[in-house]
C-alpha positions in Angstrom: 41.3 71.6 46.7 42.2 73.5 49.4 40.8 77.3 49.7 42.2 80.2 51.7 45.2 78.6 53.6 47.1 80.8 55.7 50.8 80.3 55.3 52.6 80.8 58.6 55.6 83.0 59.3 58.8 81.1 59.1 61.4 82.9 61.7 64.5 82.7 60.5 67.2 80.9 62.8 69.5 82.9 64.7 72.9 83.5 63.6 76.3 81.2 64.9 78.1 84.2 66.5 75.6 86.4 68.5 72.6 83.8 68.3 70.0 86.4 67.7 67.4 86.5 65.0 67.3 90.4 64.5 71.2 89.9 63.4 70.5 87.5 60.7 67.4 89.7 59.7 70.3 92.1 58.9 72.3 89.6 57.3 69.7 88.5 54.7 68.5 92.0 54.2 72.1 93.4 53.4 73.0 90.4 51.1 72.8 90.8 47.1 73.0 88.8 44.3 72.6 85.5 46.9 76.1 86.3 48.5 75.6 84.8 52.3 78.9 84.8 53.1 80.0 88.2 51.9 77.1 89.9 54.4 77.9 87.8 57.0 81.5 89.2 56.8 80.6 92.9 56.2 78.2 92.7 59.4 80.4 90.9 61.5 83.2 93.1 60.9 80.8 96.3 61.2 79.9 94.5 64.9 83.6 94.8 65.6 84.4 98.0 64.7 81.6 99.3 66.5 83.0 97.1 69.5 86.6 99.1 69.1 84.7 102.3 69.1 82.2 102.1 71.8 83.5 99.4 74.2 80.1 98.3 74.6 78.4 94.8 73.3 78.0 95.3 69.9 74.6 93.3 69.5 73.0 95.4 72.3 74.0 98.9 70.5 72.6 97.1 67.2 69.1 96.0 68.9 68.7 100.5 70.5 69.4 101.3 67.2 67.0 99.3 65.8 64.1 99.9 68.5 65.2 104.1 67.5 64.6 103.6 63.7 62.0 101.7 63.6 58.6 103.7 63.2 54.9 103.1 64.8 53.1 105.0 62.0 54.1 104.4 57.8 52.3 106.6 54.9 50.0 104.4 52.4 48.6 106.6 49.4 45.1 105.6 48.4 43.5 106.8 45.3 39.9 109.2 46.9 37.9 110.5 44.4 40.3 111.1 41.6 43.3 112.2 44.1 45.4 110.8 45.3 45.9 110.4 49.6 48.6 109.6 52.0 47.1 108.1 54.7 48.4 107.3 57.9 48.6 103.1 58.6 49.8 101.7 62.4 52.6 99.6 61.6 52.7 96.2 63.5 55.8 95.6 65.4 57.6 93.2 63.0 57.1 95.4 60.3 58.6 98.2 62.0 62.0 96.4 62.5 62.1 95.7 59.2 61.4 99.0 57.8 64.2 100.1 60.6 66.3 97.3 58.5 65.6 98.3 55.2 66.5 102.0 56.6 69.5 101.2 58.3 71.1 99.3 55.0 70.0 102.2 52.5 71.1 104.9 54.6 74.8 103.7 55.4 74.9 102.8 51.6 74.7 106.6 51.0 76.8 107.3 53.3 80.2 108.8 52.8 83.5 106.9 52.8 84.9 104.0 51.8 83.9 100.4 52.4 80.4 99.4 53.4 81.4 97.8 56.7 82.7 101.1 58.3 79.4 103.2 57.3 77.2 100.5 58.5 78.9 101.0 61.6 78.6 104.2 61.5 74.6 104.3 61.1 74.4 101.8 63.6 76.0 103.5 66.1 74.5 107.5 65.1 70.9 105.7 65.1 71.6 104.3 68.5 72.5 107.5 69.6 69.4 109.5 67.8 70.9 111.0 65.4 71.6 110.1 61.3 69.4 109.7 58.6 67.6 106.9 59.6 66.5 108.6 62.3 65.8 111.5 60.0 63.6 109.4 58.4 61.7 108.0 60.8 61.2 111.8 62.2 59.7 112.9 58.7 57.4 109.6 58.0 56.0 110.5 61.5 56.0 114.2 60.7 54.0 113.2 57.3 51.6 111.0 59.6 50.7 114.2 61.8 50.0 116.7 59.2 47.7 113.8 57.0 45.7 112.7 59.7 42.9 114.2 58.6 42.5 111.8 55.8 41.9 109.2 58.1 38.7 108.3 57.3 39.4 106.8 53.8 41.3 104.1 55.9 38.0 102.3 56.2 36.3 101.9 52.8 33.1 100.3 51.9 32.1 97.3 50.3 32.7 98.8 46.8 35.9 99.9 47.5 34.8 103.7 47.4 34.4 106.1 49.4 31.3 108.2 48.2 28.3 110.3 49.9 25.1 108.4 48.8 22.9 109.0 45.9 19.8 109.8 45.1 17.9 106.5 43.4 16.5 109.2 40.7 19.9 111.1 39.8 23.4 109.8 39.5 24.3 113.1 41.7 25.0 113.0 45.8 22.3 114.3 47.9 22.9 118.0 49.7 21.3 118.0 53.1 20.8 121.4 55.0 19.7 120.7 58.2 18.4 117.0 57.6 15.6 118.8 54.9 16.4 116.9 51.2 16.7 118.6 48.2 14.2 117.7 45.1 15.8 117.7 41.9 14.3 121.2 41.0 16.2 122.7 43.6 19.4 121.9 42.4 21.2 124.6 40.8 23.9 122.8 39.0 
């Protein structure tokens, strides 16, 4: 029987058009309901339009937009002491085009308008440019990172899984140290 076997990452093969990977990331991230060929036309036809618009290679606008939205720091909420933290987590680099993905697809869903091949577009090309809600996003996750960065420490847990002070052998309670002196249990005033 064979223990702890590490599956390996499968990389998906590039698309028949722009032979890139990142492109057919897109495609299988904007698909539902197992329709390939229906998100293989609403991305190519979102390449073109942004093609008409910005007389630039579309593929090249697509991979700056992706390298904007995609963050170097996500929010991972960990349960300390009967509250609950967010806690700031490094993202490794194919995670971050992912979550840059997942962005990109939700927020040009929202988007106003009509057809879902002209608002991707349009995210694609505002997020190349900085701007949009993916961007948005990616400002507030890293804005959320700053301000909880204090709670770093409960990244690293201990072999229980807790994070806790340690205990006296006698009492169930945390010992109080003042100036490395212990307290006895008759000093305690609780």
């Amino acid at each position: 029987m064979i223990r702890n076997k590490i599956s390996e990452k499968r990389l998906l093969d590039p698309d028949l058009i722009y032979k890139s990977r990142l492109v057919n990331l897109l495609i299988s991230r904007i698909l539902k309901v197992g329709k390939k060929n229906l998100a293989k036309k609403i991305v190519y036809k979102a390449f073109q339009i942004i093609k008409s618009k910005t007389k630039q290679n579309p593929l090249t606008i697509f991979e700056k937009a992706v390298i904007n939205a995609s963050p170097t720091v996500e929010i991972k909420s960990i349960r300390v002491r009967g509250s609950s933290r967010s806690i700031p987590i490094e993202v490794k680099p194919l995670r971050a085009i992912l979550l840059a993905l997942k962005w990109l697809i939700i927020y040009s869903r929202k988007r106003r308008g009509r057809g879902i091949v002209l608002k991707l577009a349009n995210e694609i090309i505002d997020a190349k440019n900085k701007t949009g809600r993916t961007i948005k996003k990616k400002n507030d996750t890293h804005k959320i990172a700053l301000s909880n960065r204090a709670f770093l420490q409960y990244k690293y847990k201990t072999k229980k899984g807790r994070n806790l002070p340690k205990k006296d052998s006698k009492s169930s309670r945390p010992i109080k140290r003042v100036e490395g002196k212990k307290f006895s249990k008759k000093d305690r005033k609780f």
